[in-house]
C-alpha positions as CSV (number, residue, x, y, z in Angstrom):
1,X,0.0,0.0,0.0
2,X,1.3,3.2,-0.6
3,X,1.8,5.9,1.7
4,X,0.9,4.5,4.8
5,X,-0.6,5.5,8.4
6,X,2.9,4.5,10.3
7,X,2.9,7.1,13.2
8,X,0.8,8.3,15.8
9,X,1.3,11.0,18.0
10,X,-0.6,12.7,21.2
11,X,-0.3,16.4,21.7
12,X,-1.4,17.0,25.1
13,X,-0.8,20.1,27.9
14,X,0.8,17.4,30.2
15,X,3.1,15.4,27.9
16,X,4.8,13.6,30.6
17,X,1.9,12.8,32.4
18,X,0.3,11.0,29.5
19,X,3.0,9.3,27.9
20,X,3.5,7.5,31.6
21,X,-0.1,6.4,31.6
22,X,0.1,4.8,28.3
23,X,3.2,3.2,29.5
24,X,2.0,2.0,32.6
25,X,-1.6,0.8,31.2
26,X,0.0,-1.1,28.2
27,X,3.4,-1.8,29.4
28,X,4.7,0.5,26.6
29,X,8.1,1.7,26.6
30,X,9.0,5.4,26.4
31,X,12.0,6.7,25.3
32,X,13.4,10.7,24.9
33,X,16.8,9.9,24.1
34,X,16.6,12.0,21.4
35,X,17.2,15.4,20.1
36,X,14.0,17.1,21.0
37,X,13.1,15.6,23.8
38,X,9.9,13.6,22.1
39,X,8.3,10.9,24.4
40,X,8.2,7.9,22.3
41,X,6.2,5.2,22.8
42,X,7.0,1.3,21.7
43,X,4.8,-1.2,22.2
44,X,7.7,-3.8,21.2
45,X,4.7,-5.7,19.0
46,X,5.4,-6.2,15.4
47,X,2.2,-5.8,14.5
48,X,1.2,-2.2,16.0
49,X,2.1,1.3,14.9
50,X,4.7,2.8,17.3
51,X,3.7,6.2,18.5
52,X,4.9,9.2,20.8
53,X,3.3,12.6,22.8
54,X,4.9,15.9,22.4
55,X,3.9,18.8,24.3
56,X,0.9,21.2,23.3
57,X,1.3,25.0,23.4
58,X,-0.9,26.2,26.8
59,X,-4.3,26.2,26.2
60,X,-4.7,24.8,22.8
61,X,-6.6,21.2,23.1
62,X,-5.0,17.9,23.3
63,X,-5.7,16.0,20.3
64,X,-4.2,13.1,18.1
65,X,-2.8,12.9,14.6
66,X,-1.9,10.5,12.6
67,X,1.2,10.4,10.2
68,X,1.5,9.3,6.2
69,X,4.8,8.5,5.4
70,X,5.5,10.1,2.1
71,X,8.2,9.7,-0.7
72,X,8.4,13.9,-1.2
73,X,6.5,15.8,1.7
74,X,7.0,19.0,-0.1
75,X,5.1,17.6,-2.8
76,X,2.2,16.3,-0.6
77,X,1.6,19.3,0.5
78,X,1.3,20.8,-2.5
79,X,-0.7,18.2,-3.5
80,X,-3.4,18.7,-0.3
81,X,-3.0,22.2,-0.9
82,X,-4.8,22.0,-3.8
83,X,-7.1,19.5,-2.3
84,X,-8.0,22.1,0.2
85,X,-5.8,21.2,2.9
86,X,-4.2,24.0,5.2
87,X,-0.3,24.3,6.2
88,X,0.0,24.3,10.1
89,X,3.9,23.4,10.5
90,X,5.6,24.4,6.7
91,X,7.8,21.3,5.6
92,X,10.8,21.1,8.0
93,X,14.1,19.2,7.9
94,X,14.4,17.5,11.9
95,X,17.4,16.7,13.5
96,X,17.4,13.0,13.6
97,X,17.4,13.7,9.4
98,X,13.3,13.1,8.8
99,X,10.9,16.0,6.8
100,X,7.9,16.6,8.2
101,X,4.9,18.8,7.6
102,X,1.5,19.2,10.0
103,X,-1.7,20.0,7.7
104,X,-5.4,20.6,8.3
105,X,-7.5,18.2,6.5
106,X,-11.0,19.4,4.5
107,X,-12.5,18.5,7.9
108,X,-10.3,20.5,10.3
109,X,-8.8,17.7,11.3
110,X,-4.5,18.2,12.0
111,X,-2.3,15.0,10.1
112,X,1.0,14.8,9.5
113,X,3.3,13.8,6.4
114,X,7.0,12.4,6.9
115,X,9.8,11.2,5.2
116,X,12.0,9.4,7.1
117,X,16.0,10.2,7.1
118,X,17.9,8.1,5.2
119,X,20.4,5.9,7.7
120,X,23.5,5.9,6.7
121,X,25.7,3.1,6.1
């Protein structure tokens, strides 16, 4: 299937907070050993879709979104832009070497689009 769901991500106030209740409900591993800080979550199943929460700006609402990885993110945004999608986070090159864009669906709804970095050999 092309372009698949293969991230999740929780934006909530308390970031800490939910990323330990998710670990200690599902036994779920968290780990922010990484350049910004962002709780992962693994549930060390094969068959799930690994995930993380990142902190929301105060008073915005907590919320979910799911990301499509992407050959070209630049060019799926253009490509929801013209679909009627909005731009909430312009493409951006991360640390860890991954492009990312956040986008408002038709619905209002936020989704990301990612490619990931390419690991070097």
């Amino acid at each position: 299937m092309a372009n698949p769901v293969t991230r999740w991500q929780i934006v909530a106030q308390d970031a800490e907070r939910v990323a330990a209740f998710y670990g200690d409900v599902f036994g779920w591993k968290m780990n922010s050993a990484n350049s910004l800080g962002y709780r992962e979550l693994m549930s060390g199943q094969p068959n799930g879709i690994d995930g993380g929460v990142w902190p929301n700006a105060p008073g915005a609402p907590n919320l979910v979104q799911l990301f499509i990885e992407v050959d070209d993110v630049d060019n799926y945004v253009a490509r929801a832009q013209k679909s009627g999608a909005s731009v909430l986070v312009p493409p951006s090159q991360l640390p860890d070497g991954d492009r990312m864009a956040i986008l408002l669906d038709v619905a209002g709804l936020s989704f990301g689009l990612f490619t990931p970095g390419r690991k070097k050999s």
